[in-house]
PDB file of N, CA, C and O in Angstrom:
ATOM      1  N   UNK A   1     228.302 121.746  -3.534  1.00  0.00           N
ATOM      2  CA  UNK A   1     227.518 122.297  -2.461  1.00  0.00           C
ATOM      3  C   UNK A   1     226.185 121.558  -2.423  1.00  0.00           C
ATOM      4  O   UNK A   1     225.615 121.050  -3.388  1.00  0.00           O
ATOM      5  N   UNK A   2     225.669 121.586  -0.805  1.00  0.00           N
ATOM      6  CA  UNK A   2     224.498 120.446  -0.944  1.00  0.00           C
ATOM      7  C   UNK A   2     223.443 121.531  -0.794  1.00  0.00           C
ATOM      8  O   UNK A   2     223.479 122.562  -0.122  1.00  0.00           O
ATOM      9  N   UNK A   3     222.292 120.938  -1.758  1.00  0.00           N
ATOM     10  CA  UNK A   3     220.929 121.884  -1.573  1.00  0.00           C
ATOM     11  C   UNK A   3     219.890 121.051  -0.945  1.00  0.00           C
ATOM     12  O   UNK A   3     219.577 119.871  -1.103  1.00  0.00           O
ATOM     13  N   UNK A   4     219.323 122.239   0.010  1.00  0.00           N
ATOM     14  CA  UNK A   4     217.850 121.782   0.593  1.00  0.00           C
ATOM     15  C   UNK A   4     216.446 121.162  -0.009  1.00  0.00           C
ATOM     16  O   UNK A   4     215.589 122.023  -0.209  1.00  0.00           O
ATOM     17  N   UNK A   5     216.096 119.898  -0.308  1.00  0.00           N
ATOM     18  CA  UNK A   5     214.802 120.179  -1.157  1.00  0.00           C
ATOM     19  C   UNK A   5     213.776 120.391  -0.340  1.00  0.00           C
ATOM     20  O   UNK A   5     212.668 120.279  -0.864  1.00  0.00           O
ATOM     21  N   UNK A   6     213.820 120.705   0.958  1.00  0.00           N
ATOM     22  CA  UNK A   6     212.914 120.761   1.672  1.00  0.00           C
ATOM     23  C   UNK A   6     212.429 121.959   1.249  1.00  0.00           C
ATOM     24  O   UNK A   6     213.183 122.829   0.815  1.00  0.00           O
ATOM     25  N   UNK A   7     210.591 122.174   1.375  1.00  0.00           N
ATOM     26  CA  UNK A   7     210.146 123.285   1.174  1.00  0.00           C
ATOM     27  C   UNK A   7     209.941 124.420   1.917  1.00  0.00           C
ATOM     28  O   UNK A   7     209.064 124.229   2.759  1.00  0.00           O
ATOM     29  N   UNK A   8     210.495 125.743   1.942  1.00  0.00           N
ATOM     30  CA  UNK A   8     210.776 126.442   3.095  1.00  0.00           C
ATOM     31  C   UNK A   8     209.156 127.018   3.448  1.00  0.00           C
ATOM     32  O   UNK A   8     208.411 127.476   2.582  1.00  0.00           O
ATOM     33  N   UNK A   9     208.827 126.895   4.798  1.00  0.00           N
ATOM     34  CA  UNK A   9     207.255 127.416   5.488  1.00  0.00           C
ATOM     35  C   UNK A   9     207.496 128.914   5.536  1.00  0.00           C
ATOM     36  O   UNK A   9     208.433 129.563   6.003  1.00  0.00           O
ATOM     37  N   UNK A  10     206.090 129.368   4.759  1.00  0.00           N
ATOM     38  CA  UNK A  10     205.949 130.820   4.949  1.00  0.00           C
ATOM     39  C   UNK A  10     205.902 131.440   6.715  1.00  0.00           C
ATOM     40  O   UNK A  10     205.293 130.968   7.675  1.00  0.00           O
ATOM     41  N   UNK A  11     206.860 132.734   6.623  1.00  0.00           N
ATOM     42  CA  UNK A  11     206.833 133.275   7.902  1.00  0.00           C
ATOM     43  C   UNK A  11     205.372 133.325   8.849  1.00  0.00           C
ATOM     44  O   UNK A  11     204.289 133.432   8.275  1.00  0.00           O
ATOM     45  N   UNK A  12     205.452 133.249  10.124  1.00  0.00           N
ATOM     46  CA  UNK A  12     204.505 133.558  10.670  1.00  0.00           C
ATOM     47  C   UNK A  12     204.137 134.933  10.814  1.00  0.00           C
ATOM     48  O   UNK A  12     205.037 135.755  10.989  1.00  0.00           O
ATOM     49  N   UNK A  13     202.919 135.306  10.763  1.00  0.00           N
ATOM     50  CA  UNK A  13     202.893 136.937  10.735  1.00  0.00           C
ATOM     51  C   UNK A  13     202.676 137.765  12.028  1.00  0.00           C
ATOM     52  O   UNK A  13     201.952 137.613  13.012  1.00  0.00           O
ATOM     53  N   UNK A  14     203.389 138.501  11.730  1.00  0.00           N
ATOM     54  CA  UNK A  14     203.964 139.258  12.891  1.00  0.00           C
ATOM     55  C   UNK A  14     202.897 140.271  13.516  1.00  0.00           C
ATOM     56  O   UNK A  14     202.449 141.207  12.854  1.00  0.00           O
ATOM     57  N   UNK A  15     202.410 139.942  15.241  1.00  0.00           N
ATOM     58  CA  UNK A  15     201.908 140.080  16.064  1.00  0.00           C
ATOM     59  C   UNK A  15     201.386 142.107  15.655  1.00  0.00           C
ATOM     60  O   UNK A  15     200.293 142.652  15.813  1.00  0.00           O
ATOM     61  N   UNK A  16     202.146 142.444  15.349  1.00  0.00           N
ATOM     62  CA  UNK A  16     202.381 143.784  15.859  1.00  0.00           C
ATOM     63  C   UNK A  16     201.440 144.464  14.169  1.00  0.00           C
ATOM     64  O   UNK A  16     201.150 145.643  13.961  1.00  0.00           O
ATOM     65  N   UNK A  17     201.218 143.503  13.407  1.00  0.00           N
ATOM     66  CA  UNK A  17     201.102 143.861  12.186  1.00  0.00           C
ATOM     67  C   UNK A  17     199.196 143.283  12.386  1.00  0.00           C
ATOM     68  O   UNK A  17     198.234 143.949  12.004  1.00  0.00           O
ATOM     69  N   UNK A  18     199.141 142.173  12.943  1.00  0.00           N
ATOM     70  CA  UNK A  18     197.484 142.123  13.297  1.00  0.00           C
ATOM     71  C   UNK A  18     196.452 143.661  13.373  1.00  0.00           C
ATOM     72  O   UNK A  18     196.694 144.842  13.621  1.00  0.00           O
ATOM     73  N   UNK A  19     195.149 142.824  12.990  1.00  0.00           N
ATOM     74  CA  UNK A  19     194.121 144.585  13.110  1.00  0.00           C
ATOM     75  C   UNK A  19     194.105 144.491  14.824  1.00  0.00           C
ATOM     76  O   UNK A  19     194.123 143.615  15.689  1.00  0.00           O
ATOM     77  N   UNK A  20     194.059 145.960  14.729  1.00  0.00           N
ATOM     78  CA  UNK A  20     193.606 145.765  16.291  1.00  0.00           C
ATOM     79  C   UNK A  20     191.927 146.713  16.596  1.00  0.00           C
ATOM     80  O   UNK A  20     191.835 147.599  17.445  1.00  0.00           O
ATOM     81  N   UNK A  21     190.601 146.204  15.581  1.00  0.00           N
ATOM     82  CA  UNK A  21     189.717 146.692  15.595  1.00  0.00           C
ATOM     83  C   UNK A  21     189.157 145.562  16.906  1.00  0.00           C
ATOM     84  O   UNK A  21     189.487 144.437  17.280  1.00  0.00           O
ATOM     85  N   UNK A  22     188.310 146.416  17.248  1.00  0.00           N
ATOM     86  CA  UNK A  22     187.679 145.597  18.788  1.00  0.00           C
ATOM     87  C   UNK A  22     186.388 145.468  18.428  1.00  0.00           C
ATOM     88  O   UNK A  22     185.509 146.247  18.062  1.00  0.00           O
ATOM     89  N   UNK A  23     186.488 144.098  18.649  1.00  0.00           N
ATOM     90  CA  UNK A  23     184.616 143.502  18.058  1.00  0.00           C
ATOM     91  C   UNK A  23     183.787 143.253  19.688  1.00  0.00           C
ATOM     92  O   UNK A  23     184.069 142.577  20.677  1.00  0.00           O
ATOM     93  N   UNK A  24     182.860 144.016  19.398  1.00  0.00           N
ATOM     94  CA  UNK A  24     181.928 143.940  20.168  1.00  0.00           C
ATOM     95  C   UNK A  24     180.580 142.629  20.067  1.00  0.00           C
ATOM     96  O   UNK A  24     180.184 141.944  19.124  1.00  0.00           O
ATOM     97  N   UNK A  25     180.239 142.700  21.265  1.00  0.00           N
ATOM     98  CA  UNK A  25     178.460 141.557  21.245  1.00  0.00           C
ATOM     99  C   UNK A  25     177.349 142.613  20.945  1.00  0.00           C
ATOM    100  O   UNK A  25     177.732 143.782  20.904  1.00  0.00           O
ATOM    101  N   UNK A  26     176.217 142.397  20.762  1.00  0.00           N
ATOM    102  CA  UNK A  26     175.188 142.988  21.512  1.00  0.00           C
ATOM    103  C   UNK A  26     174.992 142.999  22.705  1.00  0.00           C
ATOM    104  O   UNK A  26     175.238 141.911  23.224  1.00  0.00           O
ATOM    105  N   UNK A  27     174.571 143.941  23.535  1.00  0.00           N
ATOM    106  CA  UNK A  27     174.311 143.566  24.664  1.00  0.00           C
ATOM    107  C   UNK A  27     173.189 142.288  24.833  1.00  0.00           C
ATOM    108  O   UNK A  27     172.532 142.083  23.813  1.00  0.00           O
ATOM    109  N   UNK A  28     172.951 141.578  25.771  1.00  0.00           N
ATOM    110  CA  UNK A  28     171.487 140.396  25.690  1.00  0.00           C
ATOM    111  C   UNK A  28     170.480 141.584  26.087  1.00  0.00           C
ATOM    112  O   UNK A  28     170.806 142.712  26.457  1.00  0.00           O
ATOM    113  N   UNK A  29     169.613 141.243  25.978  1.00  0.00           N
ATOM    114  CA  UNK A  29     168.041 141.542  25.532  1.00  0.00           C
ATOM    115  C   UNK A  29     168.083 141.543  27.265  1.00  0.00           C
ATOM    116  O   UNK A  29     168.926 140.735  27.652  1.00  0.00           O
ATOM    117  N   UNK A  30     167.366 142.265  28.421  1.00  0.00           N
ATOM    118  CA  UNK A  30     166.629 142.577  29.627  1.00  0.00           C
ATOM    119  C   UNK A  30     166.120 141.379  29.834  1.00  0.00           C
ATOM    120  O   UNK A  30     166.395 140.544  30.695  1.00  0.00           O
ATOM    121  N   UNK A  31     165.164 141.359  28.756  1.00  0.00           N
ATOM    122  CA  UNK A  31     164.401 139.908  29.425  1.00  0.00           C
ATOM    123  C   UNK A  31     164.095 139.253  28.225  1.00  0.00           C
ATOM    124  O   UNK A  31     163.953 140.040  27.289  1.00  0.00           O
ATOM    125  N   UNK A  32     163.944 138.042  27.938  1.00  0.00           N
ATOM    126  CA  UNK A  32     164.266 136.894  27.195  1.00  0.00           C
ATOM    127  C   UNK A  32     162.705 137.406  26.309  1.00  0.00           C
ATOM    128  O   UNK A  32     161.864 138.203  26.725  1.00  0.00           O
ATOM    129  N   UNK A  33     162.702 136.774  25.219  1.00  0.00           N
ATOM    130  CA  UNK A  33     161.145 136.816  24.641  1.00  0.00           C
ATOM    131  C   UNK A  33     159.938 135.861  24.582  1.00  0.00           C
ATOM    132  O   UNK A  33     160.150 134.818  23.963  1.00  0.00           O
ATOM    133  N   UNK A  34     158.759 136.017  25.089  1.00  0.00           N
ATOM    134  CA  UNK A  34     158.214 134.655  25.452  1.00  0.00           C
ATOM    135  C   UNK A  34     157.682 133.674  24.611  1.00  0.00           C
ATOM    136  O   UNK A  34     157.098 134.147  23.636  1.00  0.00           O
ATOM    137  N   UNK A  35     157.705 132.243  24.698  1.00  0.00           N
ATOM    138  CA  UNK A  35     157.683 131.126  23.937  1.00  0.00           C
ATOM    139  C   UNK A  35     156.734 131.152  23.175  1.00  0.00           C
ATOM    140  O   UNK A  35     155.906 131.840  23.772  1.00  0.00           O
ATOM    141  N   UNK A  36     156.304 130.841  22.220  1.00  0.00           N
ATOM    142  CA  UNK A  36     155.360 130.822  21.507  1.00  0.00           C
ATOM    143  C   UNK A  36     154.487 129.254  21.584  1.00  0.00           C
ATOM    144  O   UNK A  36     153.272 129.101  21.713  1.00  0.00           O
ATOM    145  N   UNK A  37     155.490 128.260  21.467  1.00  0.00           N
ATOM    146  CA  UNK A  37     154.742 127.240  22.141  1.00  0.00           C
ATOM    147  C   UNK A  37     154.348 126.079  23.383  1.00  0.00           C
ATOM    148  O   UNK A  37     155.003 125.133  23.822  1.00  0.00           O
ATOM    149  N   UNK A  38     153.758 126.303  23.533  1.00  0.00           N
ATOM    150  CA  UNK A  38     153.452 125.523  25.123  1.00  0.00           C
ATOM    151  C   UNK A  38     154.819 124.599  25.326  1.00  0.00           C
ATOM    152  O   UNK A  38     155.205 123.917  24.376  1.00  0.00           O
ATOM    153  N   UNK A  39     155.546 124.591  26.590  1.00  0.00           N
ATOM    154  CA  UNK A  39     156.399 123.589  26.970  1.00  0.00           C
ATOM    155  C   UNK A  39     155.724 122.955  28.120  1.00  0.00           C
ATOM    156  O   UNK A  39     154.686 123.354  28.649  1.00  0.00           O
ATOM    157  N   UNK A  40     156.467 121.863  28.470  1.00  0.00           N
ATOM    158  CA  UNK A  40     156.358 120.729  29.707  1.00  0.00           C
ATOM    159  C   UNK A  40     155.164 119.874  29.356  1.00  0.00           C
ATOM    160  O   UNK A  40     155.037 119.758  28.137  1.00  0.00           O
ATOM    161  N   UNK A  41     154.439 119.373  29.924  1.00  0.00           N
ATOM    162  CA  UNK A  41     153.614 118.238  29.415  1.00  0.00           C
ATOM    163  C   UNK A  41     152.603 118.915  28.819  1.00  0.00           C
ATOM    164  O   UNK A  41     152.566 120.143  28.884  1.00  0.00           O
ATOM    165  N   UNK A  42     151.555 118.118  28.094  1.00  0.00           N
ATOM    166  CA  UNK A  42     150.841 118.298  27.017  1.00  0.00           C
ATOM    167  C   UNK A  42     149.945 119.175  28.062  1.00  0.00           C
ATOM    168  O   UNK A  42     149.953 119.304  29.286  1.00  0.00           O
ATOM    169  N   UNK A  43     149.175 119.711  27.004  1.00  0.00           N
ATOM    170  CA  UNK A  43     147.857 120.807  27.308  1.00  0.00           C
ATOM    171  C   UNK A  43     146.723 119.757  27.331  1.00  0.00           C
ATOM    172  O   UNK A  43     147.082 118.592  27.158  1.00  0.00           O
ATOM    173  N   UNK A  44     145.706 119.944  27.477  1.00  0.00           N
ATOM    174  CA  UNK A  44     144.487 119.374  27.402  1.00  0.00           C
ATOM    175  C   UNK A  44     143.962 120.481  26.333  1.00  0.00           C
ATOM    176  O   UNK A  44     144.134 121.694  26.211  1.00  0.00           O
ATOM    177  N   UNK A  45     142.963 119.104  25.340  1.00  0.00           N
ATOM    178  CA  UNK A  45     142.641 119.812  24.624  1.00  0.00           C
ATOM    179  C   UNK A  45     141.202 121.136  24.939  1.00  0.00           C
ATOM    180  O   UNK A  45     140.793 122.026  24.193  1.00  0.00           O
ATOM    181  N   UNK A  46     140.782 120.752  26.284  1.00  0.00           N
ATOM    182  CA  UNK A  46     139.653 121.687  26.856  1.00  0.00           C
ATOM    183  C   UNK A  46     140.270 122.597  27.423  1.00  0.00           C
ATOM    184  O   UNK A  46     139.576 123.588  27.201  1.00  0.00           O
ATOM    185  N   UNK A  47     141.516 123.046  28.282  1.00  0.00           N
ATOM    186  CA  UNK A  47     142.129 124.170  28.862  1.00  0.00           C
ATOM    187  C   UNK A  47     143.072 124.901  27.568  1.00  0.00           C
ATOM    188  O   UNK A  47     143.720 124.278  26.728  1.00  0.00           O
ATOM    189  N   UNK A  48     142.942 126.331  27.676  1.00  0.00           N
ATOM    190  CA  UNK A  48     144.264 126.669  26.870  1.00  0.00           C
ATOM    191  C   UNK A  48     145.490 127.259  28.025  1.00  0.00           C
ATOM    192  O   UNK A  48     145.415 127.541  29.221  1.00  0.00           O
ATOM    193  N   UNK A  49     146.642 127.287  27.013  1.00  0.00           N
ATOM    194  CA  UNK A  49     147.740 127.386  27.575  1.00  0.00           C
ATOM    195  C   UNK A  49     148.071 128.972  28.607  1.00  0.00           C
ATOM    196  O   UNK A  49     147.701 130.055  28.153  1.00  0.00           O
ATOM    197  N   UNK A  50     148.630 128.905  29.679  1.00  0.00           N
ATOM    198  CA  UNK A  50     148.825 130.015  30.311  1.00  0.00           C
ATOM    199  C   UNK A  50     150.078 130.305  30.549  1.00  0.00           C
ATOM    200  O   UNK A  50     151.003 129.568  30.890  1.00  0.00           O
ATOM    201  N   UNK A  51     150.024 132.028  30.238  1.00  0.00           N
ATOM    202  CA  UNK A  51     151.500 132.088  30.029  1.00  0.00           C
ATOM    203  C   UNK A  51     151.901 132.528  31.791  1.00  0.00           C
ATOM    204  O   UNK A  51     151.064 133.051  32.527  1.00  0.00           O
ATOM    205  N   UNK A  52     153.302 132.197  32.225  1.00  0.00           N
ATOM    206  CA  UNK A  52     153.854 132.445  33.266  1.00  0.00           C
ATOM    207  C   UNK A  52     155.087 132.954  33.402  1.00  0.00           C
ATOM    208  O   UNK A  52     155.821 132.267  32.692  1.00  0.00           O
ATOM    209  N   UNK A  53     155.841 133.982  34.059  1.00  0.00           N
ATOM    210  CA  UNK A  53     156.979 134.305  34.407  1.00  0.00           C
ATOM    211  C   UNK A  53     158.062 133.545  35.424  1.00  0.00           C
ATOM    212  O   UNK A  53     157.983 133.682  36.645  1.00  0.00           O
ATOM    213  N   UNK A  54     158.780 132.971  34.968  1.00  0.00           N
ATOM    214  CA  UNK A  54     159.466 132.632  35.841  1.00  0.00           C
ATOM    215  C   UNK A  54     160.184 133.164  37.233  1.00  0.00           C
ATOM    216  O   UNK A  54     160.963 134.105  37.082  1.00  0.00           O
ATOM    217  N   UNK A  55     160.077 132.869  38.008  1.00  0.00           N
ATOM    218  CA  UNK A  55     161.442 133.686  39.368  1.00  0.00           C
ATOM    219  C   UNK A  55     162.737 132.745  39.345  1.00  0.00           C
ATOM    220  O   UNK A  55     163.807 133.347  39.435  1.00  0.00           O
ATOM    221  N   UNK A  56     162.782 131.522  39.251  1.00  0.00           N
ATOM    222  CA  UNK A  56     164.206 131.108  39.262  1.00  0.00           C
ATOM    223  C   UNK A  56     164.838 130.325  37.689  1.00  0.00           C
ATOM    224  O   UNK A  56     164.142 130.052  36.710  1.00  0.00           O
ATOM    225  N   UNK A  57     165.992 130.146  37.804  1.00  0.00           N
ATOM    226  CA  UNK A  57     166.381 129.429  36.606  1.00  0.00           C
ATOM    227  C   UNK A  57     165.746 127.804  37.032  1.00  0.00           C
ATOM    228  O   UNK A  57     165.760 127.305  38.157  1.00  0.00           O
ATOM    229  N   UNK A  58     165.088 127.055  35.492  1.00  0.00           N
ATOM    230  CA  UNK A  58     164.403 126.350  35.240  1.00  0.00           C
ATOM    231  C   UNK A  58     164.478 125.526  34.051  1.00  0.00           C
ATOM    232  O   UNK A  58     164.078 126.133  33.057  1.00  0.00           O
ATOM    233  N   UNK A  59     164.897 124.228  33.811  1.00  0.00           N
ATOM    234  CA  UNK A  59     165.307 123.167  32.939  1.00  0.00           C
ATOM    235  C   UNK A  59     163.835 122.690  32.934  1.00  0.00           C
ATOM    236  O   UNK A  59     163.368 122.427  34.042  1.00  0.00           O
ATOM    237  N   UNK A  60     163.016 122.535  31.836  1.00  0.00           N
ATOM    238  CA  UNK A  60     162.448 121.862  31.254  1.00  0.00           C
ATOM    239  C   UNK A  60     162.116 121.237  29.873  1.00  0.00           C
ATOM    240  O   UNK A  60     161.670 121.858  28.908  1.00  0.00           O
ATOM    241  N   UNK A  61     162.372 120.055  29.920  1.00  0.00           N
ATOM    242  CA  UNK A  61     162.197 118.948  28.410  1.00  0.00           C
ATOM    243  C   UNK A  61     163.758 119.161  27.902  1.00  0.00           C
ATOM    244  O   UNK A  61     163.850 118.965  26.690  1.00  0.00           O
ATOM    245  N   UNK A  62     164.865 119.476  28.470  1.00  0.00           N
ATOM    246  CA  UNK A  62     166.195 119.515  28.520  1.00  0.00           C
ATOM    247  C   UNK A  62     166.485 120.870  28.314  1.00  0.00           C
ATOM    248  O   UNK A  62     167.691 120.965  28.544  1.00  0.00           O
ATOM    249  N   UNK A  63     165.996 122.089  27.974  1.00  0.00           N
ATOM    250  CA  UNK A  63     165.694 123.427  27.806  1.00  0.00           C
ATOM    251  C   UNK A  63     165.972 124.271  28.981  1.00  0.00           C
ATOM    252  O   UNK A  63     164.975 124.390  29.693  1.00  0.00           O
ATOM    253  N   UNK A  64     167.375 125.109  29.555  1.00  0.00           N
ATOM    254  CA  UNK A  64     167.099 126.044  30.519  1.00  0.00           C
ATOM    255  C   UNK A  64     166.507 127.235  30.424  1.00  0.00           C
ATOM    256  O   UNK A  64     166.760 127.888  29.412  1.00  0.00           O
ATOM    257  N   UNK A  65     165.947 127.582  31.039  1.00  0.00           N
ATOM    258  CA  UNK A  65     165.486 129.161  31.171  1.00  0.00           C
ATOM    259  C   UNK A  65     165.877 129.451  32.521  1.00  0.00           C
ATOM    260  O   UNK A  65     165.981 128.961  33.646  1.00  0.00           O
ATOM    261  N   UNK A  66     166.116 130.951  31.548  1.00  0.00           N
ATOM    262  CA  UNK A  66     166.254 131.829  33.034  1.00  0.00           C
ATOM    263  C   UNK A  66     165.657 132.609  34.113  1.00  0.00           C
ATOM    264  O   UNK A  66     164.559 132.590  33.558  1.00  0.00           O
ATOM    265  N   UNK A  67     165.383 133.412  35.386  1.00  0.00           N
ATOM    266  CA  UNK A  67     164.730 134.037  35.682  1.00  0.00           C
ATOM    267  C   UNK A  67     163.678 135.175  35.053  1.00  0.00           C
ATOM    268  O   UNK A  67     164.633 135.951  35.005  1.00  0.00           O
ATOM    269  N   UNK A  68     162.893 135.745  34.680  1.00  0.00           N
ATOM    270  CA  UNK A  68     162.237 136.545  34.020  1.00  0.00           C
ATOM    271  C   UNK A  68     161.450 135.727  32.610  1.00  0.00           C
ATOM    272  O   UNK A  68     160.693 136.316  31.839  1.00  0.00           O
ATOM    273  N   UNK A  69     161.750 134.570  32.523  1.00  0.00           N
ATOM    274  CA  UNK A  69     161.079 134.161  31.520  1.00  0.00           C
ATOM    275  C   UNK A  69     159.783 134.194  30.996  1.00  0.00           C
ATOM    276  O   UNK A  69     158.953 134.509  31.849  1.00  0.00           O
ATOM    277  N   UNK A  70     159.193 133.915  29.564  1.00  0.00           N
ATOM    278  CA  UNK A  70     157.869 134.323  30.077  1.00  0.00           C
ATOM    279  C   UNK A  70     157.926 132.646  29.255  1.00  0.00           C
ATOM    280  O   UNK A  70     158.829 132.218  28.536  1.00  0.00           O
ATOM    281  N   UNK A  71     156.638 131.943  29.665  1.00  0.00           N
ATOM    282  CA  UNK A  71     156.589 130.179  28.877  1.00  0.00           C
ATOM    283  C   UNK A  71     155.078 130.372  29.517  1.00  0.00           C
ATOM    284  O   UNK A  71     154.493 130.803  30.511  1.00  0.00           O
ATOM    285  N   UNK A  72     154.844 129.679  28.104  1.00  0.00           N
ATOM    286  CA  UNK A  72     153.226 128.902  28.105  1.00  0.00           C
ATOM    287  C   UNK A  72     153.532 127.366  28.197  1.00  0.00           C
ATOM    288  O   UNK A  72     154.348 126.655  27.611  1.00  0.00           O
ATOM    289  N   UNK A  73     152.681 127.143  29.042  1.00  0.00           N
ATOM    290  CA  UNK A  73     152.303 125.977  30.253  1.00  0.00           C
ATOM    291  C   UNK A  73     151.131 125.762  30.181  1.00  0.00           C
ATOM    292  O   UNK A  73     150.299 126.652  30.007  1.00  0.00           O
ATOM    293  N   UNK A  74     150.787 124.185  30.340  1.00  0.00           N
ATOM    294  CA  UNK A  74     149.174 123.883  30.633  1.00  0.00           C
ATOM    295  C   UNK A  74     148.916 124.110  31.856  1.00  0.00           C
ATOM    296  O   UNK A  74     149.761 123.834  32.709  1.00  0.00           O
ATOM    297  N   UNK A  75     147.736 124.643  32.185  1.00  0.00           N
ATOM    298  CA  UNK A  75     147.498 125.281  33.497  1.00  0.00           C
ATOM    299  C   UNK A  75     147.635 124.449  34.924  1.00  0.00           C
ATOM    300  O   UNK A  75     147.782 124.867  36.073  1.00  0.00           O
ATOM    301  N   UNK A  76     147.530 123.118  34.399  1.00  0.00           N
ATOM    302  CA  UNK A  76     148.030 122.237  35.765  1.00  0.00           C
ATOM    303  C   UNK A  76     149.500 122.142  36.333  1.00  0.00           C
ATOM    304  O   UNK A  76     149.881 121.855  37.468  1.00  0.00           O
ATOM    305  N   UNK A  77     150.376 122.551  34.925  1.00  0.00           N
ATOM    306  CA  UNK A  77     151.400 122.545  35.319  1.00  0.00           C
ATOM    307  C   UNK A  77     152.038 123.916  36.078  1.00  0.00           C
ATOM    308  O   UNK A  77     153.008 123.952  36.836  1.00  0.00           O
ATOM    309  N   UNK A  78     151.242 124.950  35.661  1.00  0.00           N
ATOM    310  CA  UNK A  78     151.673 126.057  35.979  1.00  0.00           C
ATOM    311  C   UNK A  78     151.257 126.025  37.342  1.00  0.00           C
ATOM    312  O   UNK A  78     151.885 126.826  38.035  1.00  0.00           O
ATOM    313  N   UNK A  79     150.504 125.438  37.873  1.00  0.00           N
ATOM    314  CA  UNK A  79     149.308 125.509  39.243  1.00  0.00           C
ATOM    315  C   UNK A  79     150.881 124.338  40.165  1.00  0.00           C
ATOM    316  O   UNK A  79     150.828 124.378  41.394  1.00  0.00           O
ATOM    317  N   UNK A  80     151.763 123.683  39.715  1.00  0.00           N
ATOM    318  CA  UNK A  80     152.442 122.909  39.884  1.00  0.00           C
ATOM    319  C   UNK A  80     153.813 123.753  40.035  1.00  0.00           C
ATOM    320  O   UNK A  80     154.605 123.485  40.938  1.00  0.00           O
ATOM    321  N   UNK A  81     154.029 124.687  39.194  1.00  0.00           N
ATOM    322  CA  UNK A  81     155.193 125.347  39.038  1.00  0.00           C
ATOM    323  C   UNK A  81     155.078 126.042  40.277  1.00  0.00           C
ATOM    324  O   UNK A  81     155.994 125.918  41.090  1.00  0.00           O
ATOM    325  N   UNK A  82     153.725 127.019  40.642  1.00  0.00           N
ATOM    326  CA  UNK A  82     153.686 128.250  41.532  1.00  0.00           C
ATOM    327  C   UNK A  82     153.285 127.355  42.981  1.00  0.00           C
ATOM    328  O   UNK A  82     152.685 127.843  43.938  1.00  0.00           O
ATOM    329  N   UNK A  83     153.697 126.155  42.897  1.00  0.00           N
ATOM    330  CA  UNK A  83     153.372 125.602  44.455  1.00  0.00           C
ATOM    331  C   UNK A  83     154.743 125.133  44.834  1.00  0.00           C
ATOM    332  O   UNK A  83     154.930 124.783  45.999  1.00  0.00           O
ATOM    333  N   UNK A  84     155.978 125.083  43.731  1.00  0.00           N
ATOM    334  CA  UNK A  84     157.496 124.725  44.372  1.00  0.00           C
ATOM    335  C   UNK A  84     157.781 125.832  43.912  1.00  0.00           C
ATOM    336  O   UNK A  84     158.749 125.684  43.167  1.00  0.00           O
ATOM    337  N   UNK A  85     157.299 127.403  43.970  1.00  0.00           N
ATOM    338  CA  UNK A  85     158.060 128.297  44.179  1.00  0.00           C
ATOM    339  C   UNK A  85     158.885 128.634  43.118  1.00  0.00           C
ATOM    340  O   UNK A  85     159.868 129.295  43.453  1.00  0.00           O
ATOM    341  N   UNK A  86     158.746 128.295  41.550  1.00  0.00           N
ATOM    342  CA  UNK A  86     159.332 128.673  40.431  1.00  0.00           C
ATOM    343  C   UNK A  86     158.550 130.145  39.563  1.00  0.00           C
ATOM    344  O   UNK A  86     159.177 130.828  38.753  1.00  0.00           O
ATOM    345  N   UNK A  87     157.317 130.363  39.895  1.00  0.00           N
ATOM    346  CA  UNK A  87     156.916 131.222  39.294  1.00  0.00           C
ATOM    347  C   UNK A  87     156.631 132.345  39.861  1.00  0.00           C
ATOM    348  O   UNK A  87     156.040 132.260  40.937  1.00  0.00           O
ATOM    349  N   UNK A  88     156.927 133.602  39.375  1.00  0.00           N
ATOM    350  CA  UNK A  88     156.580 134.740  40.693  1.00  0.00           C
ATOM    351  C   UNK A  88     155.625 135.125  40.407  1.00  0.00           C
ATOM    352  O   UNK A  88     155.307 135.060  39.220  1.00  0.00           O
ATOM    353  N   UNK A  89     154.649 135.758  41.462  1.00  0.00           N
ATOM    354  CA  UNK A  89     153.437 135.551  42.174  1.00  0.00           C
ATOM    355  C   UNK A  89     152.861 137.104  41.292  1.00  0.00           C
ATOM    356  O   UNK A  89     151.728 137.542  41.490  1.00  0.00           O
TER     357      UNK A  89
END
């Protein structure tokens, strides 16, 4: 009689035998938490940084944010942001 030397693969385990505990997320946070350090171009060292809320979603320095954001900005830029309508008023 001929024998197998092949090594036989353990069964796959059976579907019905899995946990069925349900993992939850956190919900996300309302509104995001605001930056701690200045983004988009440099500050001057005579102005300090002002913080701003965003109104639309916003990519800066490769970074999205979303609506409600809060980001510190050098004030020219922010004076730049609230003239194309990214920051609410």
């Amino acid at each position: 009689m001929a024998t197998n030397s092949t090594p036989k693969k353990p069964a796959a385990p059976d579907v019905a035998e899995e946990s069925t505990d349900i993992v939850t997320q956190p919900a996300p946070a309302a509104r995001p938490p605001a930056i701690a350090a200045p983004v988009g171009p440099a500050v001057s060292p005579l102005a300090a940084p002002v913080t701003v809320t965003l109104s639309h979603h916003h990519e800066i320095d490769g970074t999205a944010y979303v609506p409600g954001a809060e980001i510190l900005v050098a004030p020219e830029y922010a004076e730049r942001l609230r003239a194309q309508g990214y920051v609410q008023p």
